[in-house]
MIRO-114252 format. One record per atom (N, C-alpha, C, O): residue number from 1; x, y, z. Coordinates in steps of 0.001 Angstrom, whole numbers, plus 500000, padded with zeros to 6 digits. Layout:
BEGIN
<rec NUM,<X,Y,Z>>
...
END
This chain:
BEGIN
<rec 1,<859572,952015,542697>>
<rec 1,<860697,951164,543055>>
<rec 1,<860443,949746,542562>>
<rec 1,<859308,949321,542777>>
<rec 2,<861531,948720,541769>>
<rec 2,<860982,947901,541631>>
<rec 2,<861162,946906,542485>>
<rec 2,<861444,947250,543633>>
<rec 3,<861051,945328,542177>>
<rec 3,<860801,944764,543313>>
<rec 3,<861913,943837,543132>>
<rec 3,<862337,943491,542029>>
<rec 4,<862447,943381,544460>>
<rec 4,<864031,942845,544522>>
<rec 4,<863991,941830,543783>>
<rec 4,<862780,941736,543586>>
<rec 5,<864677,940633,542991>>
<rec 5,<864798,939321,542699>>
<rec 5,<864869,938791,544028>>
<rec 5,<865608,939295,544874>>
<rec 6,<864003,937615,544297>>
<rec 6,<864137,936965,545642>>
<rec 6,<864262,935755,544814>>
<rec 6,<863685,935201,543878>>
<rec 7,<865944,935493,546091>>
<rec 7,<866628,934507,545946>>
<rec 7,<866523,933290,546517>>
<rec 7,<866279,933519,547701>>
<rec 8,<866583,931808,546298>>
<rec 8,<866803,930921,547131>>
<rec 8,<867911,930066,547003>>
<rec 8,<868125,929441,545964>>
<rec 9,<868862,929980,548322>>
<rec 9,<870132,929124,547759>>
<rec 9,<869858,927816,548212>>
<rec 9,<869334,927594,549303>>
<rec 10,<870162,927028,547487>>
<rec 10,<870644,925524,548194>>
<rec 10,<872091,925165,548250>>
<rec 10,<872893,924952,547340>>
<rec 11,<872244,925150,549756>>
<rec 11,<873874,924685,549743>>
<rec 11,<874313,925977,550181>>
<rec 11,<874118,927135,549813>>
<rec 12,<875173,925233,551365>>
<rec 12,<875393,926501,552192>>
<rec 12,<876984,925973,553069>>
<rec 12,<877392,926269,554193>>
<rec 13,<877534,925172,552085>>
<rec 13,<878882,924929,552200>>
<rec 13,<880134,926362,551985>>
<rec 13,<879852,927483,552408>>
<rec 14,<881162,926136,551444>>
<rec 14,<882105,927139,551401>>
<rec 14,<881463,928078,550372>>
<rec 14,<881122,929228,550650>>
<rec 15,<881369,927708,549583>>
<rec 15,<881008,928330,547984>>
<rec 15,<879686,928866,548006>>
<rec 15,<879498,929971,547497>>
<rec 16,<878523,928086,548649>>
<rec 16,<877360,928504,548924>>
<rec 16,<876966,929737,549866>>
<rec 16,<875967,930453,549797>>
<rec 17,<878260,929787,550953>>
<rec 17,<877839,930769,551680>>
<rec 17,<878460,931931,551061>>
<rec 17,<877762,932914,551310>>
<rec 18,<879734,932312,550182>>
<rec 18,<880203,933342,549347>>
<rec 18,<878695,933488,548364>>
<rec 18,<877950,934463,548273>>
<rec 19,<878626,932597,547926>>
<rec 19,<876960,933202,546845>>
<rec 19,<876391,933883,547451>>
<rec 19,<876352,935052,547068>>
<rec 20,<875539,933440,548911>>
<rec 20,<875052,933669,549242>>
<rec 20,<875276,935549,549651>>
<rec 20,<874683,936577,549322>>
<rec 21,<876514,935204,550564>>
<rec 21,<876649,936678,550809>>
<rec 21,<876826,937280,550294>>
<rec 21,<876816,938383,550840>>
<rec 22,<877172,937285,548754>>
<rec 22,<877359,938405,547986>>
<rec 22,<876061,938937,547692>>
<rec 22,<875668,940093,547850>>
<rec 23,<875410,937875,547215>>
<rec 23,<873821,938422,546642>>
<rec 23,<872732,938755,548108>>
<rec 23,<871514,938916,548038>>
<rec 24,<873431,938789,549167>>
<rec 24,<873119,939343,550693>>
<rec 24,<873284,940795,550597>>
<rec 24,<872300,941533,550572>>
<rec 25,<874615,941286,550536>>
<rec 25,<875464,942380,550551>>
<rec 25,<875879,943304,549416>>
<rec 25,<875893,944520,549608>>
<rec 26,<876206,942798,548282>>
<rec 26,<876984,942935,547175>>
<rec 26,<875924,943292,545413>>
<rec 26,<876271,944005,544471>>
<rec 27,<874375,942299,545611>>
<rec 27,<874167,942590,544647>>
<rec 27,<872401,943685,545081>>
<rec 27,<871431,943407,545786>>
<rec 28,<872700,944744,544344>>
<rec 28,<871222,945396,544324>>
<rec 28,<870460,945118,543663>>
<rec 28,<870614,944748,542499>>
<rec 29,<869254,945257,544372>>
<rec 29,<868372,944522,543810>>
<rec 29,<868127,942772,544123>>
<rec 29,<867358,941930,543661>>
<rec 30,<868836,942763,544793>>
<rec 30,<868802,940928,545160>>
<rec 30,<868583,940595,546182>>
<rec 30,<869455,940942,546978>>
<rec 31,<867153,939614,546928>>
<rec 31,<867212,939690,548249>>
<rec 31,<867621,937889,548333>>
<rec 31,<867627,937081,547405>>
<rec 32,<867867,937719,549461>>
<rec 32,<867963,936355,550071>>
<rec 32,<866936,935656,551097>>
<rec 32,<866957,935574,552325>>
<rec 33,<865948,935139,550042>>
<rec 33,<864897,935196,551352>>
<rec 33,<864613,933277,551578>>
<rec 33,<863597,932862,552135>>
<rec 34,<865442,932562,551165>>
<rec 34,<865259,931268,551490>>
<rec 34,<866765,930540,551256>>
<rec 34,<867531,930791,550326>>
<rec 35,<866948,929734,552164>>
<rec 35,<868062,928982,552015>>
<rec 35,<867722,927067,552900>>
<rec 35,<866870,926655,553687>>
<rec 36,<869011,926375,552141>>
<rec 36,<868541,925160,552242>>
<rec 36,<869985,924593,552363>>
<rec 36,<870921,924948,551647>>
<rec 37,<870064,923478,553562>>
<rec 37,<871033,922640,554040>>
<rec 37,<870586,921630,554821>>
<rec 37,<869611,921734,555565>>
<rec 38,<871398,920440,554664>>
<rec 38,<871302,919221,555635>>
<rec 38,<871922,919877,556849>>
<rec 38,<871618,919408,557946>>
<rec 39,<872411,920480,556813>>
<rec 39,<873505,920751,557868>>
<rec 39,<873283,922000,559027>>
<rec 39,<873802,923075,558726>>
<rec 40,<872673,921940,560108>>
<rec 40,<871986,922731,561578>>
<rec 40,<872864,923808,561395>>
<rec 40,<872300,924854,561074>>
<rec 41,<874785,923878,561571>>
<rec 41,<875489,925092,561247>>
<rec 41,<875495,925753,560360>>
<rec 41,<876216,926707,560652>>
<rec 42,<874911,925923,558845>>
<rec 42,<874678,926043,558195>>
<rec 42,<873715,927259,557860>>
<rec 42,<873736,928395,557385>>
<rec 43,<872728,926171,558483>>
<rec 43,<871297,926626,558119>>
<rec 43,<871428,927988,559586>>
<rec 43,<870737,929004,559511>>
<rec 44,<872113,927820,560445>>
<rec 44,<871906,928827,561532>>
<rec 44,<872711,929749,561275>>
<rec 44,<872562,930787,561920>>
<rec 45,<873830,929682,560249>>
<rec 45,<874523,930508,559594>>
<rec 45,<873850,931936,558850>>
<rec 45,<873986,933158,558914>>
<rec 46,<872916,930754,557997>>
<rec 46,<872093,931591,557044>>
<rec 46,<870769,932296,557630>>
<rec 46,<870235,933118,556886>>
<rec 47,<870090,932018,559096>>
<rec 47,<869186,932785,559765>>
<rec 47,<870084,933428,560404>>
<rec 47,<870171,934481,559773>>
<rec 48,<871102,933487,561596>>
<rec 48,<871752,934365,562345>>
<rec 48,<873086,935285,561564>>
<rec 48,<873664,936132,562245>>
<rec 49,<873532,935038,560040>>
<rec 49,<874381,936017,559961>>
<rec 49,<873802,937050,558747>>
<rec 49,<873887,938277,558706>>
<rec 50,<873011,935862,557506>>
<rec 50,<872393,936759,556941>>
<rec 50,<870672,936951,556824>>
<rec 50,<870029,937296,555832>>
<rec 51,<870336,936714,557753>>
<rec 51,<869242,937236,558031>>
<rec 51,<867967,936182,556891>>
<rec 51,<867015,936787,556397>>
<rec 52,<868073,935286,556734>>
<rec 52,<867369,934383,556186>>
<rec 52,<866090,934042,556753>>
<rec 52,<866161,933496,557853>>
<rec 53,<864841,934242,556240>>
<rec 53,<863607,934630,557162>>
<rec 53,<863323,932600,556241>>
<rec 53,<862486,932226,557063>>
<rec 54,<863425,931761,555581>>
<rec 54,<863023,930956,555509>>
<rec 54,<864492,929951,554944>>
<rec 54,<865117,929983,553884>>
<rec 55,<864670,929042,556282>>
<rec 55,<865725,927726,556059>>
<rec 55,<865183,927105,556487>>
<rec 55,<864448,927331,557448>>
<rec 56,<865413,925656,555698>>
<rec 56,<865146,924434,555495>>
<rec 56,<866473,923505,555364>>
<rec 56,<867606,923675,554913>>
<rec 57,<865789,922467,555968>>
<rec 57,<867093,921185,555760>>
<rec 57,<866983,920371,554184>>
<rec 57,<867815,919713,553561>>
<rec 58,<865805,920687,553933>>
<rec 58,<865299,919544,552467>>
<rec 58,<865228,920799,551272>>
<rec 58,<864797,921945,551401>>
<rec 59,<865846,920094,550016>>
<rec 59,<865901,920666,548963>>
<rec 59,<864081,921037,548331>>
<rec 59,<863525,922059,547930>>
<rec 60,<863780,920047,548469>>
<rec 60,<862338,919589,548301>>
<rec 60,<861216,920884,548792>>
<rec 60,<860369,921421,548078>>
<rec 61,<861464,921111,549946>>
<rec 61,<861133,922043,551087>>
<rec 61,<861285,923270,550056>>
<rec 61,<860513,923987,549419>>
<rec 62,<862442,923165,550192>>
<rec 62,<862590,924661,549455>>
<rec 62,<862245,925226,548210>>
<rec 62,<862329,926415,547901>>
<rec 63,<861733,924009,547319>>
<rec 63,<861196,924289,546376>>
<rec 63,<859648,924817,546765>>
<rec 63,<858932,925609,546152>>
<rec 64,<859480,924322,547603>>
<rec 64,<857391,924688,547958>>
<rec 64,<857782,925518,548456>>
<rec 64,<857189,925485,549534>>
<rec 65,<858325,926214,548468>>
<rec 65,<858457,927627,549767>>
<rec 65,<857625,929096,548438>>
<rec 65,<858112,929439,547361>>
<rec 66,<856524,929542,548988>>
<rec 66,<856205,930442,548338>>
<rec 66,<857403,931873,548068>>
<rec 66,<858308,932106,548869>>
<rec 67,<857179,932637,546901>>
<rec 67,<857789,934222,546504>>
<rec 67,<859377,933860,546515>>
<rec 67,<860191,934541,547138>>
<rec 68,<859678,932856,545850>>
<rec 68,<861024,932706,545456>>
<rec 68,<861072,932668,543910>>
<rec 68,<860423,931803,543321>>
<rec 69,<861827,933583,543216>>
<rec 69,<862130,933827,542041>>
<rec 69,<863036,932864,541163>>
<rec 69,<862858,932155,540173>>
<rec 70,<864080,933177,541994>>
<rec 70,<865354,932232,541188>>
<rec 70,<865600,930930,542525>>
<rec 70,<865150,930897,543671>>
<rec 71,<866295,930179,541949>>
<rec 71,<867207,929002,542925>>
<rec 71,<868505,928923,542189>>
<rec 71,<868594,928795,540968>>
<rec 72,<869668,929023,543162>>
<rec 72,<870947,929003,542985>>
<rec 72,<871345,927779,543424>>
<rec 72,<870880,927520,544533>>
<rec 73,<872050,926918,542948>>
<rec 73,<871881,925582,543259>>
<rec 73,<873368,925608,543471>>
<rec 73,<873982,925698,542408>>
<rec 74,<874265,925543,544763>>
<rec 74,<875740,925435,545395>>
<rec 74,<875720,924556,545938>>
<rec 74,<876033,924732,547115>>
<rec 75,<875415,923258,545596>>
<rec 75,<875313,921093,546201>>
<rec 75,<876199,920565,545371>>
<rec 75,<876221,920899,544187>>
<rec 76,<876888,919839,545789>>
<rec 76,<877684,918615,545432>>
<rec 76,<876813,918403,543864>>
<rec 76,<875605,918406,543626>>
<rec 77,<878187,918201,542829>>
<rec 77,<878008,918516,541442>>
<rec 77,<877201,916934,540758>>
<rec 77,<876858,916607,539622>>
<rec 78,<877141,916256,542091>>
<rec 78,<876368,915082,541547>>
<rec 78,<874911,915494,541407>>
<rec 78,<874187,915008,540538>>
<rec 79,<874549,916296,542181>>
<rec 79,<872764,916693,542351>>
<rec 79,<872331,917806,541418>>
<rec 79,<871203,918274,541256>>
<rec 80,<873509,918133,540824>>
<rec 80,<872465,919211,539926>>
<rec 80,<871893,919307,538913>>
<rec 80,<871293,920336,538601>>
<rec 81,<871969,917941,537955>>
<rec 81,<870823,917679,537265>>
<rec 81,<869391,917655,537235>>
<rec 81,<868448,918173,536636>>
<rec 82,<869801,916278,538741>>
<rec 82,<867974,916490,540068>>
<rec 82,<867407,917682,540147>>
<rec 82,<866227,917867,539846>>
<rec 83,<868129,918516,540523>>
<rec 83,<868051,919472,541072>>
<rec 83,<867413,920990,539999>>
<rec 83,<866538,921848,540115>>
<rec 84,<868285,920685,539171>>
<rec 84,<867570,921479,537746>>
<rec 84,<866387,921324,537702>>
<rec 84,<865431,922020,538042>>
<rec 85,<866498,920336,537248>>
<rec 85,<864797,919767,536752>>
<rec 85,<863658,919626,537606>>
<rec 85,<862513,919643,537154>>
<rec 86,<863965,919461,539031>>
<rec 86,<862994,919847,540146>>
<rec 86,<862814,921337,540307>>
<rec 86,<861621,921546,540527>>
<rec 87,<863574,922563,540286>>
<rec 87,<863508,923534,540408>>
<rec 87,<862530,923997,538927>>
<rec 87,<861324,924180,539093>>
<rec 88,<862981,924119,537880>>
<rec 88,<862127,924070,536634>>
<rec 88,<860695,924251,536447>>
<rec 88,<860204,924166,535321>>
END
């Protein structure tokens, strides 16, 4: 069996939480094992609906978070340059 892509989202607004749940629900092979928000509803969104074993409030955070494959970056279109290039 091989081994899932483990995902990490940042941004867990409207758009972030559709990413999220699709690649929750929707994609095989894809797990969701880190997510990242300023925002407490959010982030309790992403531990109590999809089962998110590591949320964080800091982008930063989530980059040190060990066995994350990809980062999906769903933040305000001003940060994703930062954000590229920190993930990288």
């Amino acid at each position: 069996m091989e081994r899932a892509l483990r995902i990490a989202v940042a941004g867990l607004g409207r758009l972030g939480r559709r990413h999220a749940g699709i690649f929750r629900w929707r994609v095989r092979g894809a797990e969701v094992v880190a997510a990242a928000s300023p925002v407490a509803e959010e982030r309790a969104w992403a531990r109590d609906t999809l089962g998110v074993a590591h949320v964080v409030d800091d982008y930063a955070a989530l980059l040190r978070l060990p066995d994350v494959d990809a980062v999906v970056i769903v933040t305000p279109t001003s940060l994703h340059a930062d954000q590229v290039i920190a993930a990288l």
